[in-house]
C-alpha positions in Angstrom: -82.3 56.5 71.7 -84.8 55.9 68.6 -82.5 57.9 66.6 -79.5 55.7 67.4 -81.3 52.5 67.2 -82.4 53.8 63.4 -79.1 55.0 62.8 -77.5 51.6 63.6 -80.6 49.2 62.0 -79.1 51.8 58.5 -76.0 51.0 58.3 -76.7 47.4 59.0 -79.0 47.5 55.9 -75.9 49.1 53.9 -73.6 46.5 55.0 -76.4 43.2 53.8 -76.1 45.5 51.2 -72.3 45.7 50.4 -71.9 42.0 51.5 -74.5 41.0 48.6 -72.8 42.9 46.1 -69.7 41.7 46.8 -70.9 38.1 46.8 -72.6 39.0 43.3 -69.1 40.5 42.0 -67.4 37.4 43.2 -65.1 39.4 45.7 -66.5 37.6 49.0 -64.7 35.2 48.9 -65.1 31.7 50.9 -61.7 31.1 52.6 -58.6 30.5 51.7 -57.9 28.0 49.0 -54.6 26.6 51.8 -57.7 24.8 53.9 -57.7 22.6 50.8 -54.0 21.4 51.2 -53.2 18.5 52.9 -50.9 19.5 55.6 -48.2 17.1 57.5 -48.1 13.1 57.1 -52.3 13.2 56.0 -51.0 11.8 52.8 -48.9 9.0 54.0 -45.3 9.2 52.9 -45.8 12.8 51.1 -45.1 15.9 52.5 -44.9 19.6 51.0 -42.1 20.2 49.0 -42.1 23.9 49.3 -44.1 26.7 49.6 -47.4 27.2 47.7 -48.4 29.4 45.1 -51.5 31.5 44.4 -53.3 33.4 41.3 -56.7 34.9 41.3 -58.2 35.9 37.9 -56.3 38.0 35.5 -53.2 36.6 37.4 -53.7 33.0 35.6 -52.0 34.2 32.6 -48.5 34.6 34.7 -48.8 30.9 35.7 -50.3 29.5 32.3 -48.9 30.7 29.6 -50.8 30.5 26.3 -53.6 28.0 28.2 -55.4 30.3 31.1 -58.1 31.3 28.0 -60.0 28.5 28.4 -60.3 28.4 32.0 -61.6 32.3 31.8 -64.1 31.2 28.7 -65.6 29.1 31.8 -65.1 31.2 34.4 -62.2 31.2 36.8 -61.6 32.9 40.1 -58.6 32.0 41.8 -56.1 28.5 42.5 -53.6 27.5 44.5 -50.6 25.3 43.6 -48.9 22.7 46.5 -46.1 20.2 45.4 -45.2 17.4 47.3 -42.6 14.7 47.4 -42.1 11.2 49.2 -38.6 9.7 51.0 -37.6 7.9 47.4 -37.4 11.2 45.5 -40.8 11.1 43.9 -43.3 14.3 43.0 -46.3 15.0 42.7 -47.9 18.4 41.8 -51.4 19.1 43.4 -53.3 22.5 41.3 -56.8 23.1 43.0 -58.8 26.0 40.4 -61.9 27.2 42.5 -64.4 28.1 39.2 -67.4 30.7 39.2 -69.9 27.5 39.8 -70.3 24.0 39.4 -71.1 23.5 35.9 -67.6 25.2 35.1 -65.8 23.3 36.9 -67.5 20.0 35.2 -66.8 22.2 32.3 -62.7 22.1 32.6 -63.0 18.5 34.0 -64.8 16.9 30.7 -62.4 19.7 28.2 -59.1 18.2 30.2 -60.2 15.0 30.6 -59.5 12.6 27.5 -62.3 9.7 27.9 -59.3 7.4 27.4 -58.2 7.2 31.1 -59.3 4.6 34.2 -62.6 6.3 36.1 -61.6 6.9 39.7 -64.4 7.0 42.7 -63.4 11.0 43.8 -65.6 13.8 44.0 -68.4 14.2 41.5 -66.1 12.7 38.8 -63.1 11.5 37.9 -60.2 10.0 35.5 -56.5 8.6 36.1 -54.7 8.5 32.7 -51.3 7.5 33.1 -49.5 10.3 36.0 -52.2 12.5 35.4 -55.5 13.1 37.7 -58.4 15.0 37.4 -61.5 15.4 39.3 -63.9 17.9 39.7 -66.5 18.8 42.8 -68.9 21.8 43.4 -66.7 24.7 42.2 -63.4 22.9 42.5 -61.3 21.3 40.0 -58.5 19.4 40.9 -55.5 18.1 39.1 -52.6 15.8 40.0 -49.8 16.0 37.9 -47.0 13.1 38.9 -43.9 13.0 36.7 -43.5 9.3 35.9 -46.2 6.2 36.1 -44.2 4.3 39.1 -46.7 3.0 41.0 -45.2 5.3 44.0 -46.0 8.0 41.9 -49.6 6.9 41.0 -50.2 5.6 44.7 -49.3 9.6 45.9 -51.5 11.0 43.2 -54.3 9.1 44.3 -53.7 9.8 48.1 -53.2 13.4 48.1 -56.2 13.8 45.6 -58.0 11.8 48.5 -57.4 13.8 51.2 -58.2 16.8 48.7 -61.7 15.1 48.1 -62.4 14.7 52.1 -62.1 18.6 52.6 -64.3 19.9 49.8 -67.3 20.1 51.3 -69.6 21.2 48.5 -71.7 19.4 45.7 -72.9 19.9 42.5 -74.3 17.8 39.5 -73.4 18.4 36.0 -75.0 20.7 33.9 -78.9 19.7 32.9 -78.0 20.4 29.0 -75.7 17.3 29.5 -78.7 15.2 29.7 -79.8 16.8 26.3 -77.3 13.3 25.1 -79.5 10.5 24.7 -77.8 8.1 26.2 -77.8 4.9 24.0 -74.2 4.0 22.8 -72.9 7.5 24.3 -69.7 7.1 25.5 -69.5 9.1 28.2 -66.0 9.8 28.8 -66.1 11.9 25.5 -69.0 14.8 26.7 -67.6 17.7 26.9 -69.4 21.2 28.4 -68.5 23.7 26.3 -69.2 27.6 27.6 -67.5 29.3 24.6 -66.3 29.4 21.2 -62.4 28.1 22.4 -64.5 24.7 23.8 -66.0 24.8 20.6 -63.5 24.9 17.9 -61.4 21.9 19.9 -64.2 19.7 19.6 -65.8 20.9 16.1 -64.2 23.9 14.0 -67.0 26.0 12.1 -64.1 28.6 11.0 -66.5 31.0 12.4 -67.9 33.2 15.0 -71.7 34.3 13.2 -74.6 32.2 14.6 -72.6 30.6 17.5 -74.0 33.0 20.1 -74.9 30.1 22.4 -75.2 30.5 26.2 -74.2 26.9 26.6 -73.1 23.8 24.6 -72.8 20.1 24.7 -70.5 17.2 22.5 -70.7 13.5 22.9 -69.4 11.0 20.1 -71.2 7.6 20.2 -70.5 4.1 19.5 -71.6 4.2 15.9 -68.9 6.8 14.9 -71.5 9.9 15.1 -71.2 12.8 17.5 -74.2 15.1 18.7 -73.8 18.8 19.3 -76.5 20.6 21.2 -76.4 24.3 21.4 -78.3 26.0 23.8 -79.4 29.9 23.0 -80.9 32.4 25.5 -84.4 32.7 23.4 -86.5 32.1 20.3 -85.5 35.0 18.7 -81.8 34.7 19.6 -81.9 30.9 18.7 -83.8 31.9 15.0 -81.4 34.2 14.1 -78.4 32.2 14.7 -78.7 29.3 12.7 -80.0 31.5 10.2 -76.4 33.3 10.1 -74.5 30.0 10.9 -76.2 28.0 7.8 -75.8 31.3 5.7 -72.1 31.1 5.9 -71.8 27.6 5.6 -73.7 27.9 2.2 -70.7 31.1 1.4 -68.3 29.1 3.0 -65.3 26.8 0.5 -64.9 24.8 3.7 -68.3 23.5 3.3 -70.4 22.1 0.9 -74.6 22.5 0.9 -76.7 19.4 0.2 -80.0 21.2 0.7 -82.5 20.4 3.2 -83.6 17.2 3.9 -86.9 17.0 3.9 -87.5 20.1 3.5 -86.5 21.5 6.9 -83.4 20.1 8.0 -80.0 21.7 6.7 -77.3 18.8 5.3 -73.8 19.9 4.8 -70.8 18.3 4.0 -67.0 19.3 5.5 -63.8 19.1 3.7 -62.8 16.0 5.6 -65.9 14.4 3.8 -68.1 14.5 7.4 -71.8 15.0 7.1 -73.6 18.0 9.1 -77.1 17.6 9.5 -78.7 20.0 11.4 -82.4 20.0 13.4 -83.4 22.7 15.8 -86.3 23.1 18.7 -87.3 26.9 20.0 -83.9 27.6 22.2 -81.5 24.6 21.0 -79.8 23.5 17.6 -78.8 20.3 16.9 -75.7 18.9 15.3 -75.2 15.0 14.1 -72.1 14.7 12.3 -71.1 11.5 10.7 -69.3 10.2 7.6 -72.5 8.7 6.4 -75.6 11.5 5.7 -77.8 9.0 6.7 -75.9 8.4 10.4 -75.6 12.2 11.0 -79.4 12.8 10.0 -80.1 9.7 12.6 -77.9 11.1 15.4 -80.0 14.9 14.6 -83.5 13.4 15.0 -82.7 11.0 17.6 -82.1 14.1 19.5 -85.0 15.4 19.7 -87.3 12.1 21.0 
């Protein structure tokens, strides 16, 4: 009997054990993405229009062509797509994306998002722009594609994201590196999270890979025409020898022109759309003001760092 009770207490060790890993490998997975979906009349006046479709990691590409890199560079695991259609004709397209965590999904919210749209109360955040809806929550982000701006359309959009909303059951808060913004005349609809150079090079193009080996980034644009990057790196050492590759090609670079340092320790560089880089740095981060005057984009550097 000792033998079989340590026989049995082994191989419920190996299975924590198999469970954790495949929780670590992302292959547990937490139910199907269908318990999402609102079902029957819970969106009054819209029901399914079809049958739903599904796509876990490599499989994005089949559905997205030439657009699934980006949600990789943040880190994708699976989505489901549901359409649905009301008595006068009108449709609306409902794709939930389940992410890796939270701060990837805030990530894909603030890269699709364009600042310019009407913030709507769902999940941790929000924006309506036109027929188009996106809103992110714990892993999840959700978009709402409608295919005109009736208000029928817009009134479904918001109703099925709704009932979306009421089934997610997790949280999460954005990233802590977003709070690296200081938040005087930051408009906040323009952050984005970026996790990779594709984020990158759509919100600032360095035309090139050498010293952008950040972990994490962050891009807001402020009411005095300036925008801050913050890049985060995974140590001092990592972080040192960056920006000493970065600001050695931008000194090579014809795209760029070198001003010096200002003061002595902070890089200033000017782009070929006349923008001024000025560049400041603390042990892990490296910080970007960019301007079209040097004196706003040294400003927006400094600022940073109080």
């Amino acid at each position: 009997m000792t033998a079989a009770r340590g026989f049995r207490a082994a191989l419920f060790l190996v299975g924590l054990s198999i469970a954790g890993a495949w929780a670590a490998s992302g292959l547990f997975k937490e139910g199907p993405l269908r318990a999402y979906l609102p079902d029957g009349n819970a969106a009054p006046g819209w029901t399914k229009d079809g049958e739903p479709q599904e796509y876990e990691g490599e499989e994005l590409y089949t559905y997205i062509d030439g657009g699934a890199e980006i949600y990789q560079e943040y880190g994708f695991r699976r989505i489901i797509i549901q359409d649905y259609k009301d008595a006068k004709g009108k449709s609306v397209s409902l794709e939930i994306f389940e992410m890796e965590t939270p701060a990837a999904a805030f990530g894909m919210f603030s890269f699709k998002r364009s600042g310019s749209g009407k913030t709507v109360a769902l999940g941790a955040g929000a924006e309506l722009e036109a027929y188009y809806l996106n809103f992110w929550k714990g892993r999840f982000l959700v978009t709402l594609t409608g295919f005109d701006e009736a208000p029928e359309t817009v009134d479904g959009l918001t109703a099925v994201a709704g009932i979306v909303d009421s089934k997610i059951r997790e949280a999460g808060e954005a990233p802590g590196l977003v709070g690296a913004l200081p938040d005087k005349g930051l408009r906040t609809g323009s952050v984005k999270y970026l996790k990779g150079l594709l984020g990158l090079n759509n919100v600032y193009n360095f035309y090139t890979a050498r010293g952008l080996t950040f972990t994490e980034a962050v891009k807001g644009d402020y009411e005095d025409g300036s925008t801050l990057l913050v890049m985060a790196f995974s140590s001092f050492k990592v972080s040192t020898a960056a920006c000493s590759e970065l600001y050695s090609f931008l000194e090579s670079s014809d795209r760029f022109e070198s001003l010096g340092n200002d003061s002595g320790i902070r890089p200033l560089f000017r782009d070929g759309k006349g923008r001024f880089l000025s560049f400041t740095r603390q042990p892990f981060r490296l910080f970007v003001g960019i301007s079209e005057s040097a004196d706003t984009a040294r400003k927006r550097a400094s600022l940073a760092l109080r």
